[in-house]
C-alpha positions as CSV (number, residue, x, y, z in Angstrom):
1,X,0.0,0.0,0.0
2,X,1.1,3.3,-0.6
3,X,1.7,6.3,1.9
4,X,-1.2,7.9,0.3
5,X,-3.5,5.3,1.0
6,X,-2.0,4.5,4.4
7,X,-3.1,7.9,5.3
8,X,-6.2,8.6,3.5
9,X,-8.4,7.3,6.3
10,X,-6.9,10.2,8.4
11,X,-7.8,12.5,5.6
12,X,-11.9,11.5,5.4
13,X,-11.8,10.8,9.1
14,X,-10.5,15.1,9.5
15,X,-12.9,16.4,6.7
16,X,-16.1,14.5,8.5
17,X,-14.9,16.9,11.2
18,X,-14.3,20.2,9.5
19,X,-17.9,19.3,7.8
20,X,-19.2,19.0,10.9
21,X,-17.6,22.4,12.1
22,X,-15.4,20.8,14.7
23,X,-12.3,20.2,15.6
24,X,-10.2,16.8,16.1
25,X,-7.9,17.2,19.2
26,X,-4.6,15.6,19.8
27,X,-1.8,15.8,22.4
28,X,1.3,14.8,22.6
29,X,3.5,12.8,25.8
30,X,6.8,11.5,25.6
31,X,8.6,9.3,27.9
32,X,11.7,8.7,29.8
33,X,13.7,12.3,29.5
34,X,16.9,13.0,31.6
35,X,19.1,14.6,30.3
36,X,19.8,16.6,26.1
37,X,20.6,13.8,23.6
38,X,20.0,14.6,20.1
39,X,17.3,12.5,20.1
40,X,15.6,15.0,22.3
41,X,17.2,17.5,20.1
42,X,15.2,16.2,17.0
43,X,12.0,15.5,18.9
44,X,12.0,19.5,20.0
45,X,13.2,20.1,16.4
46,X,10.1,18.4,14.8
47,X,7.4,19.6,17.6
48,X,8.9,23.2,17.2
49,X,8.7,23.6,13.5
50,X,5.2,22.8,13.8
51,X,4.0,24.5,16.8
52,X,3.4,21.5,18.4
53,X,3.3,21.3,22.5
54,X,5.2,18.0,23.8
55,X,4.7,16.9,27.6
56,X,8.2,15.4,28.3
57,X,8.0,12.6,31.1
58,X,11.0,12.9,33.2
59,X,12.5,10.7,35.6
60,X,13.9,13.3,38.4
61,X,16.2,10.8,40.0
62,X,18.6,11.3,37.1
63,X,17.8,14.4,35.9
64,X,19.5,17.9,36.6
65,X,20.3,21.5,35.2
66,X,21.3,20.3,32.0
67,X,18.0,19.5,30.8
68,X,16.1,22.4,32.3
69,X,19.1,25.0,30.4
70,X,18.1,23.5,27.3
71,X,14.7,23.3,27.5
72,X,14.7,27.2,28.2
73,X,15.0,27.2,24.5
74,X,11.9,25.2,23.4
75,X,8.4,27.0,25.0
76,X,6.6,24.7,23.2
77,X,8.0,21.8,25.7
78,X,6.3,21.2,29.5
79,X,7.2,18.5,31.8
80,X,5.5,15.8,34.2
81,X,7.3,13.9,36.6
82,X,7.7,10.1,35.7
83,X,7.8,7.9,38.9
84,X,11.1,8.6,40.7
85,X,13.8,6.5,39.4
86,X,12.3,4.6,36.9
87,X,13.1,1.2,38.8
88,X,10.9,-2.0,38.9
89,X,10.7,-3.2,42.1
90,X,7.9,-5.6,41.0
91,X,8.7,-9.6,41.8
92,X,10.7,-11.1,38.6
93,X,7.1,-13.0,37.3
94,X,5.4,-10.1,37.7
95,X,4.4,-6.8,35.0
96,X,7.2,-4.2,36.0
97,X,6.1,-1.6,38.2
98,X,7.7,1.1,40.4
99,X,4.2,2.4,41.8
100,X,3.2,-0.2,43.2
101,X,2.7,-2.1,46.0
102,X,5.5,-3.7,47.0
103,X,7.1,-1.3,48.9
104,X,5.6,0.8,51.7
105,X,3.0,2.8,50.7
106,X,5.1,5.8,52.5
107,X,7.8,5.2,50.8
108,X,6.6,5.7,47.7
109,X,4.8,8.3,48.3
110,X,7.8,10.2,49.7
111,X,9.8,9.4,46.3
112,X,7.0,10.8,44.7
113,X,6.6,13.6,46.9
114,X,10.3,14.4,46.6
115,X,10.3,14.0,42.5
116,X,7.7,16.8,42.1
117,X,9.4,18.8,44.2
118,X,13.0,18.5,42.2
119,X,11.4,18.7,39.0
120,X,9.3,21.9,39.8
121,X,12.7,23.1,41.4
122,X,14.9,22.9,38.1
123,X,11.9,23.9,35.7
124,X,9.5,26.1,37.8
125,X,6.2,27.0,35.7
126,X,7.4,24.9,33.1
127,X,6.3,21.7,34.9
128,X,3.5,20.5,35.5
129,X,2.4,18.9,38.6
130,X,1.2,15.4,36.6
131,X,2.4,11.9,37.6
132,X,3.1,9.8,34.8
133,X,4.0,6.6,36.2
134,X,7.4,4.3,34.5
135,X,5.4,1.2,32.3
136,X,2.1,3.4,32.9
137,X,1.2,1.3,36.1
138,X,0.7,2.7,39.5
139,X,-1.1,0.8,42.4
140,X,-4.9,1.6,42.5
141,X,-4.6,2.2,46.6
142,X,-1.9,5.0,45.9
143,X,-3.9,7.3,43.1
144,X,-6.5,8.4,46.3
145,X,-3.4,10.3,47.8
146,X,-1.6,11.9,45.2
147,X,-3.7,14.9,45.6
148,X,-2.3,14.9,49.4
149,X,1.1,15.2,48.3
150,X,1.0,17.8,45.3
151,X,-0.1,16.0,42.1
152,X,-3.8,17.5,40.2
153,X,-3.3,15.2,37.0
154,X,-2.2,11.5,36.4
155,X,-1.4,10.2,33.2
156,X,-1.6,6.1,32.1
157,X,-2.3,4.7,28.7
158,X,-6.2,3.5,28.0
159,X,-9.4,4.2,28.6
160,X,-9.3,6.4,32.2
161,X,-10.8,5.2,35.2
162,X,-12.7,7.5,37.8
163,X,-9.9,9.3,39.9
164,X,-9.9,11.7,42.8
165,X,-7.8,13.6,40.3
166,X,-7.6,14.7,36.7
167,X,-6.5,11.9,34.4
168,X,-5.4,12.5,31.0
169,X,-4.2,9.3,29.5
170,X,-2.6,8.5,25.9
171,X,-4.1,6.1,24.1
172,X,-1.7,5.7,20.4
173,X,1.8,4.4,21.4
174,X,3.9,4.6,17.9
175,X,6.1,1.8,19.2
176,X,6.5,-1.8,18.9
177,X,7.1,-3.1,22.3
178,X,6.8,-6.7,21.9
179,X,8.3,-6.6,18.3
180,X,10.3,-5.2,16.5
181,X,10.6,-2.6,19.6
182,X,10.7,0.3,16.6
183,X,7.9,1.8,15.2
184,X,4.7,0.2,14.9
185,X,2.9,-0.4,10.9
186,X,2.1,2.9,9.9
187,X,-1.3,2.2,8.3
188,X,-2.0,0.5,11.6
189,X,-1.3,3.6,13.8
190,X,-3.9,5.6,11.5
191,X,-6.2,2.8,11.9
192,X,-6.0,3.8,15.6
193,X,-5.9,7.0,15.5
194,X,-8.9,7.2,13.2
195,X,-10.5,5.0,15.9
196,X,-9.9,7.3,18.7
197,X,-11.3,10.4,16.8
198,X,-14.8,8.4,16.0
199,X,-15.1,7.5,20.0
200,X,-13.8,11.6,21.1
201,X,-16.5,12.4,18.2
202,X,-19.1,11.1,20.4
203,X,-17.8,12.6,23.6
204,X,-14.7,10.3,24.1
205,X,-11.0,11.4,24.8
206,X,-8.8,13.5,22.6
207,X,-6.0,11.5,20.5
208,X,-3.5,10.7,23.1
209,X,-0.1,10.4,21.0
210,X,2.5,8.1,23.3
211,X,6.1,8.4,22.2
212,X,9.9,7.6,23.3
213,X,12.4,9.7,21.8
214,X,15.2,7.8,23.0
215,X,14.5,4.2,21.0
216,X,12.5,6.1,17.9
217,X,14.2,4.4,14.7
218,X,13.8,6.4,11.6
219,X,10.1,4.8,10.7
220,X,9.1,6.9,14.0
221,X,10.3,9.8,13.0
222,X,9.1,9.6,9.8
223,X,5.7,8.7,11.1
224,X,5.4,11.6,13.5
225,X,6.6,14.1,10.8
226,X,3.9,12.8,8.1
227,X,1.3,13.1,10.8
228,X,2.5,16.4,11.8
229,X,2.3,17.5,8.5
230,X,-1.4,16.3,7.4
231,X,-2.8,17.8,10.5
232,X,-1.3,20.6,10.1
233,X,-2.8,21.1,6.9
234,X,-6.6,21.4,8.0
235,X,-8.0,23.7,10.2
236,X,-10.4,21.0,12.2
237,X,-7.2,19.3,14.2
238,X,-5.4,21.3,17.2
239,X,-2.4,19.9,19.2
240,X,-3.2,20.8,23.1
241,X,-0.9,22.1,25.7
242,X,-1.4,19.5,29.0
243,X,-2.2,22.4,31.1
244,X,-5.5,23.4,28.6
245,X,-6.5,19.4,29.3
246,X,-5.9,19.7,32.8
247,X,-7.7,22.8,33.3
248,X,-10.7,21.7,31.6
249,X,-11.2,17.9,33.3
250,X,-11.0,20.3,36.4
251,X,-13.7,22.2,35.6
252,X,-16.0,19.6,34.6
253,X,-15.5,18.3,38.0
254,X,-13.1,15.1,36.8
């Protein structure tokens, strides 16, 4: 199949919406920042040149000034707080987790606690006080007190799930975990993102774009790029900033 093909059902799925006067809303998360590579070079690159807004999950056990100096140079970019160290401490037949319950709960909480307050130290209004757990897992028990201890938003990956704070999940990962752990089939990504505008069409979530600039191979880039560039090319699609999502599952009462 051609690129043209592989994206046309994109194409119809954006002019029912600009028919319809509406329009199709996307945002953008990407995981597992520490520190400037020039992969995080390229991603800021990309999102800049179209006026895109990226949410950078970093890890603030191994993160410092060096990130925060260069990410005075890209406004477009905010960040969240992912976990504290990035470390499974989950039993070896187990899903990885570092949220979860196998450590005290105050423990945790205190990494936690102590990662928003060294991220929103180095980067001041450009975080944002939004826990985006390593693996996207965190122990139900734990999301009830995050509010306690700083956090207003939490962001997974699916459907969200009643919280006692605002949850803002992605729901499109571009890459191939249990693969080729590159990018996933192009025309299967805008299969999914086609399928996520039909359900936010009827009231459902925006397009929640999941990404990991450090292991993109060149079909990721090349896939964010051409989607960059076709919705950029009708006015019924608009990239959000996290705070604009925040701010309105806030006001709607969660």
């Amino acid at each position: 199949m051609t690129s043209d093909r592989i994206w046309q059902p994109l194409v119809e799925e954006l002019a029912r919406w600009q028919r319809a006067g509406r329009k199709a809303e996307f945002w953008l998360r990407d995981d597992d920042t520490v520190e400037p590579t020039p992969a995080l070079d390229r991603l800021l690159a990309l999102t800049g040149e179209f006026a895109i807004p990226v949410t950078l999950a970093v890890i603030p056990a191994m993160t410092g000034r060096k990130l925060a100096v260069r990410l005075d140079e890209a406004p477009h970019a905010t960040v969240a707080i992912h976990g504290w160290a990035h470390r499974n401490h989950a039993p070896e037949d187990q899903k990885k987790q570092e949220l979860g319950a196998y450590r005290p709960r105050e423990a945790v909480l205190g990494d936690l606690a102590r990662g928003l307050s060294h991220v929103t130290g180095l980067h001041g209004a450009r975080a944002v006080p939004m826990l985006v757990p390593p693996w996207n897992r965190i122990d139900a028990g734990l999301v009830s007190d995050l509010g306690s201890i700083g956090f207003v938003a939490l962001s997974v990956y699916g459907p969200p799930k009643p919280a006692s704070l605002a949850v803002i999940n992605s729901n499109v990962d571009v890459m191939d975990w249990h693969g080729t752990r590159g990018c996933r089939d192009h025309g299967l990504l805008v299969q999914e993102i086609v399928a996520q505008l039909q359900h936010a069409f009827e009231g459902g979530e925006p397009v929640g774009l999941l990404t990991h600039h450090l292991v993109h191979d060149e079909s990721a880039w090349l896939f964010l790029e051409r989607l960059f560039t076709l919705t950029a090319r009708t006015e019924a699609c608009a990239w959000l900033a996290i705070r604009t999502l925040i701010g309105r599952s806030a006001g709607r009462g969660k």
